[in-house]
ChimeraX commands (.cxc) that place a marker at each C-alpha (Angstrom):
marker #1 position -10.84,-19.69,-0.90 radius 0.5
marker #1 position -9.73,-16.37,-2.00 radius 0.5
marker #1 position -11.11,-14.76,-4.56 radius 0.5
marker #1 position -9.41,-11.63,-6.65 radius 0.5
marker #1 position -11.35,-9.14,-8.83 radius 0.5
marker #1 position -8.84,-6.88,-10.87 radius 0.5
marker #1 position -10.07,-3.24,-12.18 radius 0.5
marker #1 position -7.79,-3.42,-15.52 radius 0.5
marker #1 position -8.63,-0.01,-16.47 radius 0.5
marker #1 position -7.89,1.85,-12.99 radius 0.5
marker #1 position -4.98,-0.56,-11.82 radius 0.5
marker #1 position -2.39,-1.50,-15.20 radius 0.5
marker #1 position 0.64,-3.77,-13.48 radius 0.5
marker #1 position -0.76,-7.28,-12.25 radius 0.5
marker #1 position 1.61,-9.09,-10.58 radius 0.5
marker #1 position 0.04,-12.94,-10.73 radius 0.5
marker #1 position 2.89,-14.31,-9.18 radius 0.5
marker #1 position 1.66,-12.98,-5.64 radius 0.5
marker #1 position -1.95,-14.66,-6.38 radius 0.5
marker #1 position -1.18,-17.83,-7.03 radius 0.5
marker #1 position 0.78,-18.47,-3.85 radius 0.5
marker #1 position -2.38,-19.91,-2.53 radius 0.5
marker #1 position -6.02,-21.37,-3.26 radius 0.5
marker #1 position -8.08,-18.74,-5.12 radius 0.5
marker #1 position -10.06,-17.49,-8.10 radius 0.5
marker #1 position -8.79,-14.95,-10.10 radius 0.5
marker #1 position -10.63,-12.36,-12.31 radius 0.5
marker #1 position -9.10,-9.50,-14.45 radius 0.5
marker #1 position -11.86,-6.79,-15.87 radius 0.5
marker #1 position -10.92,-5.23,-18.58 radius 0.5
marker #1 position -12.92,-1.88,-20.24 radius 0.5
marker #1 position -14.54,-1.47,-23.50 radius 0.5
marker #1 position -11.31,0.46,-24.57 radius 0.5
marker #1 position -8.89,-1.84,-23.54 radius 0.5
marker #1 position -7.46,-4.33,-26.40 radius 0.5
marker #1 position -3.83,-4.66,-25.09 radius 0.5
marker #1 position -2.90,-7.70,-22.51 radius 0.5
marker #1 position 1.01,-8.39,-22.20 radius 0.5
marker #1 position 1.90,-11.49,-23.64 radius 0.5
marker #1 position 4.19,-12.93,-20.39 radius 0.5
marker #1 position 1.08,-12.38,-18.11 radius 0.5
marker #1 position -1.06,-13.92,-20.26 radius 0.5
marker #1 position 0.94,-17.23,-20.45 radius 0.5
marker #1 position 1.01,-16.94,-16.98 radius 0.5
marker #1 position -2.70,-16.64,-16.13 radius 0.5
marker #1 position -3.57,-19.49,-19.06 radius 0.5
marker #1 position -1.15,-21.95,-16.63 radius 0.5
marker #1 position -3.80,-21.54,-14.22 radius 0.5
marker #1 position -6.78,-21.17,-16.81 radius 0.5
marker #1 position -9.19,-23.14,-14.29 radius 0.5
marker #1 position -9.21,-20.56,-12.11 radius 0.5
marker #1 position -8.91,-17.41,-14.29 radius 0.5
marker #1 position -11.75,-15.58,-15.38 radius 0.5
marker #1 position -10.57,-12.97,-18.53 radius 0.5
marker #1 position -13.70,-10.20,-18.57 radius 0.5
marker #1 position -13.53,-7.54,-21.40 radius 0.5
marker #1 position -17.12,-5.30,-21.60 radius 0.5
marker #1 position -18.12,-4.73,-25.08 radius 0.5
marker #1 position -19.42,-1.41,-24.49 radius 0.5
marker #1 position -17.86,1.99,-22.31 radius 0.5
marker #1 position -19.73,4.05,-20.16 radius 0.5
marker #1 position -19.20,5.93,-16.47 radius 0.5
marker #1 position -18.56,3.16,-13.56 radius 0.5
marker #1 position -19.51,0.39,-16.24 radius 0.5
marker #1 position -16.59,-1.78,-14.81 radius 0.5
marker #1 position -17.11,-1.01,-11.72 radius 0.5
marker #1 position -20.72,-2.33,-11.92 radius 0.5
marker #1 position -19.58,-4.93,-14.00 radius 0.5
marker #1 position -17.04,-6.07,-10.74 radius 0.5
marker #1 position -19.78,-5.70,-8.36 radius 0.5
marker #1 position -21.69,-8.41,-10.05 radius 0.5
marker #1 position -18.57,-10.76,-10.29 radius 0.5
marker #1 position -18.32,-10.21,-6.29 radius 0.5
marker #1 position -21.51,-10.60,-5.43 radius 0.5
marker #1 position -21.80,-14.36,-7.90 radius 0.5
marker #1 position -19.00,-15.29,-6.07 radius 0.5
marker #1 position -20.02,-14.25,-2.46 radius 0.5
marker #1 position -23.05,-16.51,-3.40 radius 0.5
marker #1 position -21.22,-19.83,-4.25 radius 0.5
marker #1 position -18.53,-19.05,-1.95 radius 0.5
marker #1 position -20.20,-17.19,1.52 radius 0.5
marker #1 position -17.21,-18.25,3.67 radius 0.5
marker #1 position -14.22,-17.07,1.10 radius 0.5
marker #1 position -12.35,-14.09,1.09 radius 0.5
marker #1 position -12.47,-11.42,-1.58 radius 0.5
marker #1 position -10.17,-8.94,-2.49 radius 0.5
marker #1 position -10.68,-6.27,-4.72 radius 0.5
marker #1 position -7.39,-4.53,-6.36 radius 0.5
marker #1 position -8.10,-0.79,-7.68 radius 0.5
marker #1 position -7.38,2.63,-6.45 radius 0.5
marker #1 position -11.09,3.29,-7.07 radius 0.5
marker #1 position -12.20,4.28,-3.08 radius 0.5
marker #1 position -15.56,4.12,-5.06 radius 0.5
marker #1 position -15.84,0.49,-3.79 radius 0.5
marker #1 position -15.62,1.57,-0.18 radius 0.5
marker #1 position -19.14,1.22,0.67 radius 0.5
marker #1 position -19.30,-2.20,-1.53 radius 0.5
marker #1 position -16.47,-3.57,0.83 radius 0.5
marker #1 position -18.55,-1.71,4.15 radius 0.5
marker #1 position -21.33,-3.63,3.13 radius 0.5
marker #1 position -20.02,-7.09,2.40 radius 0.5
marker #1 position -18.63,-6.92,5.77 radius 0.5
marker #1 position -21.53,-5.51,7.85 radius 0.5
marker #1 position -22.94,-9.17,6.27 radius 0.5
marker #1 position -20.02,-10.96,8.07 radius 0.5
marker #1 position -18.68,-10.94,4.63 radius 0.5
marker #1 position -14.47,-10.91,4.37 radius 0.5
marker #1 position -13.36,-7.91,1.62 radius 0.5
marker #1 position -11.02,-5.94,1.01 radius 0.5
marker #1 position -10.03,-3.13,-1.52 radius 0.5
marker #1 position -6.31,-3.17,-2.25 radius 0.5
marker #1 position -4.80,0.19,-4.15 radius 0.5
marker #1 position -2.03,-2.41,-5.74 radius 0.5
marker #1 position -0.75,-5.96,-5.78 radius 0.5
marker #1 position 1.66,-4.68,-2.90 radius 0.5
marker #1 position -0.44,-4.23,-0.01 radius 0.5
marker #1 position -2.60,-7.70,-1.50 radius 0.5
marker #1 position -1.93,-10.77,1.08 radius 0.5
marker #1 position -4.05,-13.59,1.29 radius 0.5
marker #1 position -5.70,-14.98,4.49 radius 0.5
marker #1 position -5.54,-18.28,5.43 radius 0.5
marker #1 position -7.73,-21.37,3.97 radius 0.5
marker #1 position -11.56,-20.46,4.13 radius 0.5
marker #1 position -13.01,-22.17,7.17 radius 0.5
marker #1 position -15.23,-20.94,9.98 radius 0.5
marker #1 position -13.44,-19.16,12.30 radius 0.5
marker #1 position -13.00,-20.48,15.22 radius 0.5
marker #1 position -14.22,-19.26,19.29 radius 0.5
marker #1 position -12.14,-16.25,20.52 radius 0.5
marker #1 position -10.47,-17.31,23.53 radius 0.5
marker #1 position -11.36,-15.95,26.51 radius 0.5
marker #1 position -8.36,-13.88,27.09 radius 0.5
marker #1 position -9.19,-12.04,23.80 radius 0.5
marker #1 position -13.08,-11.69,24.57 radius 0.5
marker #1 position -11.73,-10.48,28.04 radius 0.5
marker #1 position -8.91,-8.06,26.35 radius 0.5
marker #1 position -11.67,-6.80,23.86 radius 0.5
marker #1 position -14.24,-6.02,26.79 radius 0.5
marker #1 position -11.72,-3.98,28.90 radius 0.5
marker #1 position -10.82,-1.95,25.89 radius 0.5
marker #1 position -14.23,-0.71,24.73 radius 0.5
marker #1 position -14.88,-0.17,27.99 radius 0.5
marker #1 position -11.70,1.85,29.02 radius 0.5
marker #1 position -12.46,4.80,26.45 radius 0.5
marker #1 position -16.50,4.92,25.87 radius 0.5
marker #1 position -16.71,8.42,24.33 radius 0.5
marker #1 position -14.43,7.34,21.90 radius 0.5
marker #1 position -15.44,3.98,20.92 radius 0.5
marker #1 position -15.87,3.19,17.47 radius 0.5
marker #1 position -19.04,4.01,15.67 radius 0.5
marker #1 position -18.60,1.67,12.32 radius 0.5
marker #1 position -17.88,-1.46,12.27 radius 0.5
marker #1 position -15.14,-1.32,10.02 radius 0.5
marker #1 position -13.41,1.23,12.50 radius 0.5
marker #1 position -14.41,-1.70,15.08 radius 0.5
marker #1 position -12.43,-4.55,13.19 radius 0.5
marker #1 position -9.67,-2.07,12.54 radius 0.5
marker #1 position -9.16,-1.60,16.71 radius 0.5
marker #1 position -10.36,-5.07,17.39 radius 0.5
marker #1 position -7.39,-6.68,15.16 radius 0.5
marker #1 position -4.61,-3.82,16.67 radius 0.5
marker #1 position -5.12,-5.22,20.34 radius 0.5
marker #1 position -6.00,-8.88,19.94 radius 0.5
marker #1 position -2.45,-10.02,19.44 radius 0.5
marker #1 position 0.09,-10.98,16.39 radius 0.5
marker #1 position -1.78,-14.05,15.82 radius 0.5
marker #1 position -5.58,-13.14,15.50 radius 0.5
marker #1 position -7.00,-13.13,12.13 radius 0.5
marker #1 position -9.67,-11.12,10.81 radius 0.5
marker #1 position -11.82,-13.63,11.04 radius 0.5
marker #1 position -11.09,-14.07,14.77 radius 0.5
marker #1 position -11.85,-10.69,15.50 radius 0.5
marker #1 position -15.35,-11.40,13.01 radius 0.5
marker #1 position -15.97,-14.14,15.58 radius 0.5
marker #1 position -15.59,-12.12,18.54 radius 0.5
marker #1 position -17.69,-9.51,17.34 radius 0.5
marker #1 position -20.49,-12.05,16.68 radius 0.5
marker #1 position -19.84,-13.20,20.20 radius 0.5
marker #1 position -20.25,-9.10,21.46 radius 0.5
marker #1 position -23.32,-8.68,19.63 radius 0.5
marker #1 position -24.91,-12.13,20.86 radius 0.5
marker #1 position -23.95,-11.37,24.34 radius 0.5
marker #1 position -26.11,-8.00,24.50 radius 0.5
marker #1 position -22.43,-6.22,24.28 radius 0.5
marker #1 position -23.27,-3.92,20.79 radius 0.5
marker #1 position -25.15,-3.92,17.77 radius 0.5
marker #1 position -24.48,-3.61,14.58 radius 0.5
marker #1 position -26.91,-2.08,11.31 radius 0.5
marker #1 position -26.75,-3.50,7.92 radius 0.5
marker #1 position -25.20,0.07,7.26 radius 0.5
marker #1 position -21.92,-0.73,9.51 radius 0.5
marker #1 position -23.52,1.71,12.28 radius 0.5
marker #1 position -22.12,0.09,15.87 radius 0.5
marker #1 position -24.31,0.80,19.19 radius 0.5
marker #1 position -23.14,-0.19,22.39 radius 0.5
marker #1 position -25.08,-1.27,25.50 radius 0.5
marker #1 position -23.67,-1.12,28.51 radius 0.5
marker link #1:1,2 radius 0.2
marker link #1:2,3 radius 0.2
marker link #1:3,4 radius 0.2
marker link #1:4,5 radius 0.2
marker link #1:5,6 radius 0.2
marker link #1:6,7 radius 0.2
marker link #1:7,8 radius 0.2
marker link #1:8,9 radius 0.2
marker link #1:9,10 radius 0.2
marker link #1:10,11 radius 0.2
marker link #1:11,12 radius 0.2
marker link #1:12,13 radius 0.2
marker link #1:13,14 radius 0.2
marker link #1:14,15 radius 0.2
marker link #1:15,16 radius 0.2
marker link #1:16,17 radius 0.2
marker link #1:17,18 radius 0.2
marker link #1:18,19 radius 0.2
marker link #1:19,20 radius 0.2
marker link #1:20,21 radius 0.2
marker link #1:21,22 radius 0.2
marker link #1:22,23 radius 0.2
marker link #1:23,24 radius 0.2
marker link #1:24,25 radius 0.2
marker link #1:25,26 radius 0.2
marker link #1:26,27 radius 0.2
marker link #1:27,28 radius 0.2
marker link #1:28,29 radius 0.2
marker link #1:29,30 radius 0.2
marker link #1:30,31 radius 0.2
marker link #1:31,32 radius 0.2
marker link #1:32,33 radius 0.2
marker link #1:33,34 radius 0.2
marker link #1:34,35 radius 0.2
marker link #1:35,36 radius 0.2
marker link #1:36,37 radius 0.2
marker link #1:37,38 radius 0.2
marker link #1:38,39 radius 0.2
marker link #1:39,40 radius 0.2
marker link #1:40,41 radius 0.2
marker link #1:41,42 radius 0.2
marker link #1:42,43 radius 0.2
marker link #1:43,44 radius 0.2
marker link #1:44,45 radius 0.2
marker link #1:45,46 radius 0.2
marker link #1:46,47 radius 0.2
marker link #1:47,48 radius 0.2
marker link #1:48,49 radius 0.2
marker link #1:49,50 radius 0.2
marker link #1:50,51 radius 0.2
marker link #1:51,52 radius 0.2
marker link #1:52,53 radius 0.2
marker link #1:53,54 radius 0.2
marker link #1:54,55 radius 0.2
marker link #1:55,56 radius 0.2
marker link #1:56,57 radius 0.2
marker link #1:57,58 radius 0.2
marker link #1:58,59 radius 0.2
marker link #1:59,60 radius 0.2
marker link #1:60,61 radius 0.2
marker link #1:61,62 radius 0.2
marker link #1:62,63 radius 0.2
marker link #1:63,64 radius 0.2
marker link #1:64,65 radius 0.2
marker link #1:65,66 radius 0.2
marker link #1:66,67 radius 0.2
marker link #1:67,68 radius 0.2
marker link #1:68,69 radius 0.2
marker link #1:69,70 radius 0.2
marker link #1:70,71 radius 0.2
marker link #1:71,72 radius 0.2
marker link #1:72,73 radius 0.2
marker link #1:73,74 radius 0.2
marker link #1:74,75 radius 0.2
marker link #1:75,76 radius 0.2
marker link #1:76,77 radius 0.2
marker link #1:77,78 radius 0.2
marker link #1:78,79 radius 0.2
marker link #1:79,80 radius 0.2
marker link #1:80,81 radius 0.2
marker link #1:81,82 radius 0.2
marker link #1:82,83 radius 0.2
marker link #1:83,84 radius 0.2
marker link #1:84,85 radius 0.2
marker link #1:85,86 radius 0.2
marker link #1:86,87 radius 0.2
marker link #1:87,88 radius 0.2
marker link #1:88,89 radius 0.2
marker link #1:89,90 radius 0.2
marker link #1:90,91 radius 0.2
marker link #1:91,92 radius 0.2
marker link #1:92,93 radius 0.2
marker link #1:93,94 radius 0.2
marker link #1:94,95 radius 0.2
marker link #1:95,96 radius 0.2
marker link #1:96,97 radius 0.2
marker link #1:97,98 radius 0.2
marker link #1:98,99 radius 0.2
marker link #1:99,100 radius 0.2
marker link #1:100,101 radius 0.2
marker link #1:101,102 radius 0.2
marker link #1:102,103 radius 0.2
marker link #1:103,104 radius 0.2
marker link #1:104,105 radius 0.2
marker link #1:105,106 radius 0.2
marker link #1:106,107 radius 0.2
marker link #1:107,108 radius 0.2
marker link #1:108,109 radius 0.2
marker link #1:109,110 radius 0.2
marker link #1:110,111 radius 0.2
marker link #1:111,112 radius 0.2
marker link #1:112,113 radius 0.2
marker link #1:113,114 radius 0.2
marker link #1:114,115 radius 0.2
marker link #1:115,116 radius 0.2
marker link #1:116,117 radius 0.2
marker link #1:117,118 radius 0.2
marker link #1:118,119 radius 0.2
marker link #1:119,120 radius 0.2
marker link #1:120,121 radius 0.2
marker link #1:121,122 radius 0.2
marker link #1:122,123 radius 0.2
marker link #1:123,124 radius 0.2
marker link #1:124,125 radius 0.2
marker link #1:125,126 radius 0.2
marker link #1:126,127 radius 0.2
marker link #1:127,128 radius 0.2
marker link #1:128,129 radius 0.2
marker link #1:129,130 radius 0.2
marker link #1:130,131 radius 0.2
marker link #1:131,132 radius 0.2
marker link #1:132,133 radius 0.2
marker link #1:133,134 radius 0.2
marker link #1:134,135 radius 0.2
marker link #1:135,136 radius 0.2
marker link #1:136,137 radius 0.2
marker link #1:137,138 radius 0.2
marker link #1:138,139 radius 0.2
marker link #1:139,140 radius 0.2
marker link #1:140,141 radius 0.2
marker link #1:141,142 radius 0.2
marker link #1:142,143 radius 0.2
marker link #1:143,144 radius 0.2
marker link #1:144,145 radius 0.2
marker link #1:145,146 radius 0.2
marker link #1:146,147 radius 0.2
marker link #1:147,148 radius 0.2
marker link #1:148,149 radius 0.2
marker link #1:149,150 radius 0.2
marker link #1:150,151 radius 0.2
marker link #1:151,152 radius 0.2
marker link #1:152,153 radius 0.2
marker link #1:153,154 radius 0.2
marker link #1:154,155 radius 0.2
marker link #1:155,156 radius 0.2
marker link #1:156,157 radius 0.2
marker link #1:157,158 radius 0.2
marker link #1:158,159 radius 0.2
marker link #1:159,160 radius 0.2
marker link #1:160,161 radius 0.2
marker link #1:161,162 radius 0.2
marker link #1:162,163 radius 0.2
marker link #1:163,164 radius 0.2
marker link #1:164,165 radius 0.2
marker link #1:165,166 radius 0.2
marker link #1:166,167 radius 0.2
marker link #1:167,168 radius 0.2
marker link #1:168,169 radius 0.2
marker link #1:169,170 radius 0.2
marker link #1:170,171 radius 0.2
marker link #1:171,172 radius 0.2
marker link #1:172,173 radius 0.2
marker link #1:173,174 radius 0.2
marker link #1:174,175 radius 0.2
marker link #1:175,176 radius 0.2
marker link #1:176,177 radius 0.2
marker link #1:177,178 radius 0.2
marker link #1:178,179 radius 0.2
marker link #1:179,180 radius 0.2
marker link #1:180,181 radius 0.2
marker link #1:181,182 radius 0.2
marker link #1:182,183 radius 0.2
marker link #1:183,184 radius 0.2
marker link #1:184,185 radius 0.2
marker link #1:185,186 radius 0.2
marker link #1:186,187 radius 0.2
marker link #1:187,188 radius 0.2
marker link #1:188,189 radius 0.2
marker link #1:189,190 radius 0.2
marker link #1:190,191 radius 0.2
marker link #1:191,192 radius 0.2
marker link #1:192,193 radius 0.2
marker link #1:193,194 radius 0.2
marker link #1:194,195 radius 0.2
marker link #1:195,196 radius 0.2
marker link #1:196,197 radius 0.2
view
């Protein structure tokens, strides 16, 4: 399942047409100071009203939405461990909310618009990593050592480059839990990667 949390106040054009292309859970924060919602997206978010959460905060304050958006991630993370949640605002103050979630194995993402937003495919555990790609991801941590990556995210990032047009994210998650199991590296609940060779 994918789920979509939408900072109102910091990102203004919502483009619903791209979200419901696929099974998710959409929900659009809007700030204290916000009363305005055009009329042709709201007909088009009440057409899929079982899945659309409408959140408006009653009072203002620094980073209230953004706290407010944090909880709505972290319910859904809850009920939904295996989904995948995307997070659309230009705010890079959610950075180390989306480092976190995945240094848990968790899938997020932070989008700066609707246009970079694409869904992955239907929740499920992901599967083995073939041997070729376990193999492939081996040689190339081991090929340049000094310059190996030293977060995890930076890992996922490389691991996803070189595994081939068809790996997922969550094949490369897979693989990673098969590195760390395998005595390869180890990870901290910060995102800090150590390798032991």
């Amino acid at each position: 399942m994918n789920h979509v949390f939408v900072d109102f106040e910091n990102v203004h054009r919502v483009d619903p047409s791209l979200t419901f292309t696929k099974s998710f859970n959409f929900t659009l924060l809007m700030g204290a100071r916000q009363t305005k919602l055009d009329a042709a997206l709201l007909e088009k978010l009440m057409q899929h009203a079982a899945t659309v959460q409408l959140v408006r905060l009653t009072s203002s304050g620094k980073n209230a939405l953004d706290f407010a958006l944090a909880y709505y991630v972290g319910r859904a993370v809850m009920t939904d461990p295996n989904g995948y949640f995307h997070i659309v605002s230009k705010d890079k103050g959610f950075e180390p909310l989306i480092e976190h979630l995945l240094s848990r194995h968790i899938h997020a993402h932070r989008h700066d618009d609707f246009a970079t937003l694409t869904f992955s495919g239907p929740a499920k555990p992901p599967s083995a990593p073939s041997e070729d790609m376990y193999t492939r991801a081996l040689k190339r941590l081991s090929k340049d050592a000094p310059n190996r990556p030293k977060r995890k995210k930076t890992l996922v990032s490389l691991l996803l480059t070189h595994s081939g047009k068809a790996a997922t994210e969550a094949d490369v998650m897979s693989l990673i839990e098969r590195l760390i199991k395998d005595g390869h590296l180890s990870i901290t609940e910060k995102g800090a990667v150590t390798y032991h060779d």
